[in-house]
N, C-alpha and C positions, 0 to 999 in steps of 0.2 A: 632468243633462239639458242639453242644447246644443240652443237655436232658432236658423234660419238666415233672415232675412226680406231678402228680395230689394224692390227695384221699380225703376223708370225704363224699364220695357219699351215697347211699343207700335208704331204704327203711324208709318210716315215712306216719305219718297219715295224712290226710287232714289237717290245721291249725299249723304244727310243723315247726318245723326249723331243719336246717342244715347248716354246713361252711365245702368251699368246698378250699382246699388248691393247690397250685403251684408251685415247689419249680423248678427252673431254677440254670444250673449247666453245667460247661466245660467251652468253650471259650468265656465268657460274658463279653463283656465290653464296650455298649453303649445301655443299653436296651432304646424305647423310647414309648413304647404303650406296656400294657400286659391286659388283658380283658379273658373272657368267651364268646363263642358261644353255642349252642345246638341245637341237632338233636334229634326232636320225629322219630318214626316210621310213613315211608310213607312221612316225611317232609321235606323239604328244610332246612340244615345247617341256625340257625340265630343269630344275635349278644344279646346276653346277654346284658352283661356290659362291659365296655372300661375305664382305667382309665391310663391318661397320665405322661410322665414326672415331668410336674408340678401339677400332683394331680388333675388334671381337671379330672370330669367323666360324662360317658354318661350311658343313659340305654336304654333300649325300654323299649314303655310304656306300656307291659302287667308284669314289674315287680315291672316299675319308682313306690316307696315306699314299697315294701317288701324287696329287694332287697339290697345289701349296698357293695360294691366293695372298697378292699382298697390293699395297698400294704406295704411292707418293703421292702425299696430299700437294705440296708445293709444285707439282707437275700437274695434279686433277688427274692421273693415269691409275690406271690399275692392270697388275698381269695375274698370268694364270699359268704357273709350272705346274707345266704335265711331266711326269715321268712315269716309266713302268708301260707305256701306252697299250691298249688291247685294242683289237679290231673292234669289240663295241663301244669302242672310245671314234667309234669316226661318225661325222655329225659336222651340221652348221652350229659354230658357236658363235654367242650373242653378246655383248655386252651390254648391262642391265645398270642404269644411275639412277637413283631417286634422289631429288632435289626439290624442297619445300613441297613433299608430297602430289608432286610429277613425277610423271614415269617416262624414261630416255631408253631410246633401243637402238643401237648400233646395227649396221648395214647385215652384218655376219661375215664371218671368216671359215671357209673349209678345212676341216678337219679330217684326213684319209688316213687310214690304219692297216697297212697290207702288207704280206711279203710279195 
């Protein structure tokens, strides 16, 4: 059994920042991909950010440089620096673990974008 407990979501203004945490816990012992997805209202689930075993990462590119995806392997966590934020940056974000080719989906954390 693998829990995935996300927070640091919330409310911020056009142009802020946020870091969005992942903390991975119970039966872990091959993590090999952990990343962020997000869901607007009305939208299709889409990959955030992706950042591998060896530190390789991916993003899409409505966030490729605001964006900054890292992990501590030693903790099983991964975050998500947002900066630059836009209003269509607000969405439920996901965090996404693959471990021996299981797929782990954290609870979701809101993400609100407004002045």
């Amino acid at each position: 059994q693998v829990q995935l407990v996300e927070s640091g979501g919330g409310l911020v203004q056009p142009g802020g920042s946020l870091r969005l945490s992942c903390a991975a816990s119970g039966n872990i012992f091959s993590i090999n991909r952990m990343g962020w997805h997000r869901q607007a209202p009305g939208k299709q689930r889409e990959l955030v950010a992706v950042i591998t075993n060896g530190a390789g990462t991916i993003y899409a590119s409505s966030v490729k440089g605001r964006f900054t995806i890292s992990r501590d392997n030693a903790k099983n966590t991964v975050y998500l620096q947002m900066n630059s934020l836009k209003p269509e940056d607000t969405a439920v974000y996901y965090c996404h673990v693959v471990m021996s080719g299981d797929n782990y989906w954290g609870q979701g954390t809101q993400v609100t974008v407004s002045s």
